[in-house]
MMTF fields as JSON, N, C-alpha, C and O atoms, coordinates in Angstrom:
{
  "mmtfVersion": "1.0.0",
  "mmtfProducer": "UNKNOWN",
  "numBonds": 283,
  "numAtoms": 284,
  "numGroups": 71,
  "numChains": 1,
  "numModels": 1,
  "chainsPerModel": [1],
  "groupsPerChain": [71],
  "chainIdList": ["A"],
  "bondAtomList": [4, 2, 8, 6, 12, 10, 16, 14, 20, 18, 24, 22, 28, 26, 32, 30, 36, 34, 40, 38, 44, 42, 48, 46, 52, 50, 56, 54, 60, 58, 64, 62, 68, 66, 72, 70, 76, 74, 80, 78, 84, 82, 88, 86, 92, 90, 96, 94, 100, 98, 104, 102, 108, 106, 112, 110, 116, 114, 120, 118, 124, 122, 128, 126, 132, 130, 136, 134, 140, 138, 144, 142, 148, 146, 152, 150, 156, 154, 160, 158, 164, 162, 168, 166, 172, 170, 176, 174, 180, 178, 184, 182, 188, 186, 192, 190, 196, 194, 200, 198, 204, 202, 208, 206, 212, 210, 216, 214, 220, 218, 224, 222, 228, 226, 232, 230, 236, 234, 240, 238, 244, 242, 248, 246, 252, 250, 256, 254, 260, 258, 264, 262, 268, 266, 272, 270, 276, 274, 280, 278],
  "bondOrderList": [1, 1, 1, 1, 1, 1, 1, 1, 1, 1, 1, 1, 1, 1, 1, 1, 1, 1, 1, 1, 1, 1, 1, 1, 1, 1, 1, 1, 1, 1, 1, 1, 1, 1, 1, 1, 1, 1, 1, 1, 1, 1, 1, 1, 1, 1, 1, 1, 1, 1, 1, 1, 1, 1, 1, 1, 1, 1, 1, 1, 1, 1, 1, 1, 1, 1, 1, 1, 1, 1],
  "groupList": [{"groupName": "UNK", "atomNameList": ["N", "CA", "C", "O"], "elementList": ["N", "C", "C", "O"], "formalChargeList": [0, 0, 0, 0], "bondAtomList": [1, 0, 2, 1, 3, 2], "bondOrderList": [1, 1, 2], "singleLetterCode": "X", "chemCompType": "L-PEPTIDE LINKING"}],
  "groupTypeList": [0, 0, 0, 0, 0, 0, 0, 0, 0, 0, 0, 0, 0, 0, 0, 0, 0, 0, 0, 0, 0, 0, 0, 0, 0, 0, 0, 0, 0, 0, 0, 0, 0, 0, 0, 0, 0, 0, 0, 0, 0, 0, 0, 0, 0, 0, 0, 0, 0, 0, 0, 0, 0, 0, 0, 0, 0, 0, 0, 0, 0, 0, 0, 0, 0, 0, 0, 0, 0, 0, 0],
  "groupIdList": [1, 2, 3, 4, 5, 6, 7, 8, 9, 10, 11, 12, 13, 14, 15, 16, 17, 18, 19, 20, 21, 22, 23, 24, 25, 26, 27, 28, 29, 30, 31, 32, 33, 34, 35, 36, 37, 38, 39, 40, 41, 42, 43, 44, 45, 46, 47, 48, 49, 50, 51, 52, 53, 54, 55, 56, 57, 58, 59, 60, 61, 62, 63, 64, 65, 66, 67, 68, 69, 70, 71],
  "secStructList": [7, 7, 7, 6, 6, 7, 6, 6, 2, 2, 2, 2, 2, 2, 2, 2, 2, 2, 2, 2, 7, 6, 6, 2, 2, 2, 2, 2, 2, 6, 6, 2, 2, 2, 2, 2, 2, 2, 2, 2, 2, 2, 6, 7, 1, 6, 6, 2, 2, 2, 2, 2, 2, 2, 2, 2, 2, 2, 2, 2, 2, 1, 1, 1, 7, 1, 7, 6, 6, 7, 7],
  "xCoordList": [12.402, 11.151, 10.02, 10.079, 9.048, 7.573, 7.235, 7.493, 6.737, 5.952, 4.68, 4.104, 4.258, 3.373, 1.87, 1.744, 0.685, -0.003, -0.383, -1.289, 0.788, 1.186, 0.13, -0.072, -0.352, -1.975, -1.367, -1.857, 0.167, 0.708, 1.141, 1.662, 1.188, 2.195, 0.785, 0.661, -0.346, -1.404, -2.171, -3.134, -1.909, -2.587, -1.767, -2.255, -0.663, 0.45, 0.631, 0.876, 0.343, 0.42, -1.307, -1.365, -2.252, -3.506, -3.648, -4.062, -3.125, -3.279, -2.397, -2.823, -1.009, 0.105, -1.072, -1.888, -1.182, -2.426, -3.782, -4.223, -4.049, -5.246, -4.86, -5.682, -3.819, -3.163, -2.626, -2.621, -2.261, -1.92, -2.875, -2.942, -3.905, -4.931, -6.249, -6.883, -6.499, -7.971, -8.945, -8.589, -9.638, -10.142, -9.133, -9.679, -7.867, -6.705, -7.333, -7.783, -7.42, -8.093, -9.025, -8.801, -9.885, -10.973, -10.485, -10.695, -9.67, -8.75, -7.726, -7.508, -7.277, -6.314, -7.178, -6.539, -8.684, -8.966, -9.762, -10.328, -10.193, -10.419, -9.401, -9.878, -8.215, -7.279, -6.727, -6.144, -6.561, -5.615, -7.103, -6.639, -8.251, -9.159, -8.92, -8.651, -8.945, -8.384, -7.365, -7.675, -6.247, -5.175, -5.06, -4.301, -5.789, -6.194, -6.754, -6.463, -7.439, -8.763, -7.974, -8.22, -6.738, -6.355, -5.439, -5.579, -4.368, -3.727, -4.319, -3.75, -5.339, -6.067, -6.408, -6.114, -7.166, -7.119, -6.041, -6.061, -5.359, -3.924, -2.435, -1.291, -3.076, -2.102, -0.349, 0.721, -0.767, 0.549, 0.434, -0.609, 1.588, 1.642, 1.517, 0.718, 2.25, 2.636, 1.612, 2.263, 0.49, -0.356, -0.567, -1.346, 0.072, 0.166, 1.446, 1.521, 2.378, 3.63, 3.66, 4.449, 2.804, 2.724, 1.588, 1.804, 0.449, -0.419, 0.65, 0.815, 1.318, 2.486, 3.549, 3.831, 3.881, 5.078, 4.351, 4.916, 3.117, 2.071, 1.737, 1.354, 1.911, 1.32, 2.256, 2.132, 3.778, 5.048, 5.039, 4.64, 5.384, 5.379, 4.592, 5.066, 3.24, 2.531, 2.724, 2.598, 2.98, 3.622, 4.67, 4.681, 5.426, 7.167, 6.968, 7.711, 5.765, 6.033, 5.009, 5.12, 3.925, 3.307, 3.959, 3.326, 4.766, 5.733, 6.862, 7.566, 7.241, 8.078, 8.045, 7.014, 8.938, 8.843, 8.343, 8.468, 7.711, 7.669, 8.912, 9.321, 9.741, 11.06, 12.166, 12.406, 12.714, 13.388, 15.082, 15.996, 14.917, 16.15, 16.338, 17.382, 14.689, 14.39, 14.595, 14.388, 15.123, 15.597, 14.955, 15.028],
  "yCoordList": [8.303, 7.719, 8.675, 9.899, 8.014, 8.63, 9.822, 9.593, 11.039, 11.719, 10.9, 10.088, 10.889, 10.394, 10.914, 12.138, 10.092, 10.813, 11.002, 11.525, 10.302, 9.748, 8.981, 7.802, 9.41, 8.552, 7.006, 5.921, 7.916, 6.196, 5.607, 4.539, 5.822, 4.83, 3.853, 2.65, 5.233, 4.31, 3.564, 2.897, 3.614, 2.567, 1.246, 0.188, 1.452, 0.705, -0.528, -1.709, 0.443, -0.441, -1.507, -2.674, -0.832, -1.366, -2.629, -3.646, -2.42, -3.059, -4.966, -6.112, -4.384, -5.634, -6.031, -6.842, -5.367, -5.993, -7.121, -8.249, -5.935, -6.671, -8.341, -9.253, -8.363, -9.614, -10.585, -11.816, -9.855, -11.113, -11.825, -13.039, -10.567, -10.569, -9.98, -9.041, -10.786, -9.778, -9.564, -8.392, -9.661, -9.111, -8.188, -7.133, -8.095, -7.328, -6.231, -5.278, -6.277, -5.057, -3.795, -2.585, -4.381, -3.53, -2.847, -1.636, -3.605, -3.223, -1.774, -0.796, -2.025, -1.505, 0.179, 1.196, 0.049, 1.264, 1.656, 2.694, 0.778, 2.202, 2.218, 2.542, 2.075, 2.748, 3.458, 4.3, 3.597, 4.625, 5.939, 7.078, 5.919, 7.025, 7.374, 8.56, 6.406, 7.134, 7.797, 8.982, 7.658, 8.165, 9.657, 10.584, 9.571, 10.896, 11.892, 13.087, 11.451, 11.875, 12.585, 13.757, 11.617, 12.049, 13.485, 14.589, 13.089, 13.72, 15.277, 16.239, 15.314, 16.305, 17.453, 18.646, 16.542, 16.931, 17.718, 18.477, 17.242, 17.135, 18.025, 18.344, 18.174, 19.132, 18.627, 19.236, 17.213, 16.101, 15.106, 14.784, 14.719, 13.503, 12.566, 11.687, 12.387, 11.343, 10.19, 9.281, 9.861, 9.065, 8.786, 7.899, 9.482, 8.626, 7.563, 6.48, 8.438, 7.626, 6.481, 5.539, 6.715, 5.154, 4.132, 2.93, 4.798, 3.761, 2.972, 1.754, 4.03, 3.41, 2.08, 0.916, 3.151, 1.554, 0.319, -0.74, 0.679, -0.818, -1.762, -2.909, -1.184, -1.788, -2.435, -3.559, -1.314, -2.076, -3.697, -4.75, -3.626, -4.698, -5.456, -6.591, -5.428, -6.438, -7.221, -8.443, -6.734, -6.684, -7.188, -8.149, -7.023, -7.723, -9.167, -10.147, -9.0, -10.197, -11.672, -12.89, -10.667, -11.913, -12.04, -12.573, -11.77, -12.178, -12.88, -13.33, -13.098, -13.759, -15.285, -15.658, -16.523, -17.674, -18.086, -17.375, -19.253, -19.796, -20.302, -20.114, -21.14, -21.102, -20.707, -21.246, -19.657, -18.462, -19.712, -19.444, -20.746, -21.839, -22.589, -23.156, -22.582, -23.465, -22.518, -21.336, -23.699, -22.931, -23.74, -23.546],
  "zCoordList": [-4.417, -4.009, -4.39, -4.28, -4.823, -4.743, -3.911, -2.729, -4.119, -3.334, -2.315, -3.039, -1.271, -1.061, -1.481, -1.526, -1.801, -2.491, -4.239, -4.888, -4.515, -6.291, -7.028, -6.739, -7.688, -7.566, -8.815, -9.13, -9.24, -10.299, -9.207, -9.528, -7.819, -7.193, -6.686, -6.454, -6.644, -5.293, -6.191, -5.812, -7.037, -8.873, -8.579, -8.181, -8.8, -9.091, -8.239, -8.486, -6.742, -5.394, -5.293, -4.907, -5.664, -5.835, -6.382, -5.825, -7.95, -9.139, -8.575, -8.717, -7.914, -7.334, -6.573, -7.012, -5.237, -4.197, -4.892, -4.671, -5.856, -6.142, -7.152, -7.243, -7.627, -8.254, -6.873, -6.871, -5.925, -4.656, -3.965, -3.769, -3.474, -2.416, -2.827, -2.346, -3.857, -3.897, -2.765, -2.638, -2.068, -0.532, -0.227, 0.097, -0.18, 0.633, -0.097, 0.539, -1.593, -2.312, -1.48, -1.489, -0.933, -0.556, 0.473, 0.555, 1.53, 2.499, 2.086, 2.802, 0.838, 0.544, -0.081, -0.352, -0.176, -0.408, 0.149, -0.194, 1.512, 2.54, 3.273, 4.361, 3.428, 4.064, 3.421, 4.104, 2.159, 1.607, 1.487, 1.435, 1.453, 1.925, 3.044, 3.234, 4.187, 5.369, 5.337, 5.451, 5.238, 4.817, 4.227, 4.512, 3.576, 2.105, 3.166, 3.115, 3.981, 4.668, 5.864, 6.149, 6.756, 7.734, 7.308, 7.836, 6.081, 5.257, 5.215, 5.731, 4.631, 4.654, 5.883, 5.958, 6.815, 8.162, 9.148, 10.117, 8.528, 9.873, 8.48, 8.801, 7.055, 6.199, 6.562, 6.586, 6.805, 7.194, 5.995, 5.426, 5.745, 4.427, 5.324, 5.0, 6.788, 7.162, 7.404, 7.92, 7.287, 7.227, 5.772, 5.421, 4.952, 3.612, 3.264, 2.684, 3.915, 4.114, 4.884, 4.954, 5.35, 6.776, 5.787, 5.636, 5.206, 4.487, 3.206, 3.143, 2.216, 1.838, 2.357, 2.071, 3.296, 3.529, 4.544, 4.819, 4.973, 5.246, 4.15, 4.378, 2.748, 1.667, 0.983, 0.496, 0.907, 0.281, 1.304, 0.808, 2.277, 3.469, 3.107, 3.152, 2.63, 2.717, 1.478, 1.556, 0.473, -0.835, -0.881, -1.651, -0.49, -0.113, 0.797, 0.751, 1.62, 2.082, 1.511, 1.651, 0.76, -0.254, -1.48, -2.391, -1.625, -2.956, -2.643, -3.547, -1.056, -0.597, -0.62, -0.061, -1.144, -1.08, 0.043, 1.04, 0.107, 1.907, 2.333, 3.478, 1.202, 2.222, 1.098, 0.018, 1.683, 0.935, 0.45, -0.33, 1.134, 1.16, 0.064, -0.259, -0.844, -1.982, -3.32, -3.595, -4.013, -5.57, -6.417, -7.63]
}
């Protein structure tokens, strides 16, 4: 897995977002500033790791069928 903090992952993760949810977009970059910001503060990743796997999730679940039953 990614280091947290990967600026190809926080591209990568952006770029998907911004193709699902554009508004989610803007969302998606002031929290990952917060993040950066708390990161910084606190010389802890773990608020990058948590902005991360909020974004995989949201990501995983807008790419999800509505009914996962249909082929």
């Amino acid at each position: 897995m990614a280091e947290p903090g990967d600026p190809l992952v926080e591209a990568a993760l952006r770029v998907t977002v911004s193709g699902l949810d554009l508004a989610a977009a803007d969302r998606f970059d002031r929290e990952l500033s917060a993040a950066r910001q708390e990161a910084e503060r606190t010389g802890s990743a773990a608020a990058l790791e948590s902005f991360l796997h909020r974004w995989r999730v949201f990501i995983a679940l807008r790419r999800r069928p509505d009914d996962p039953g249909e082929t």
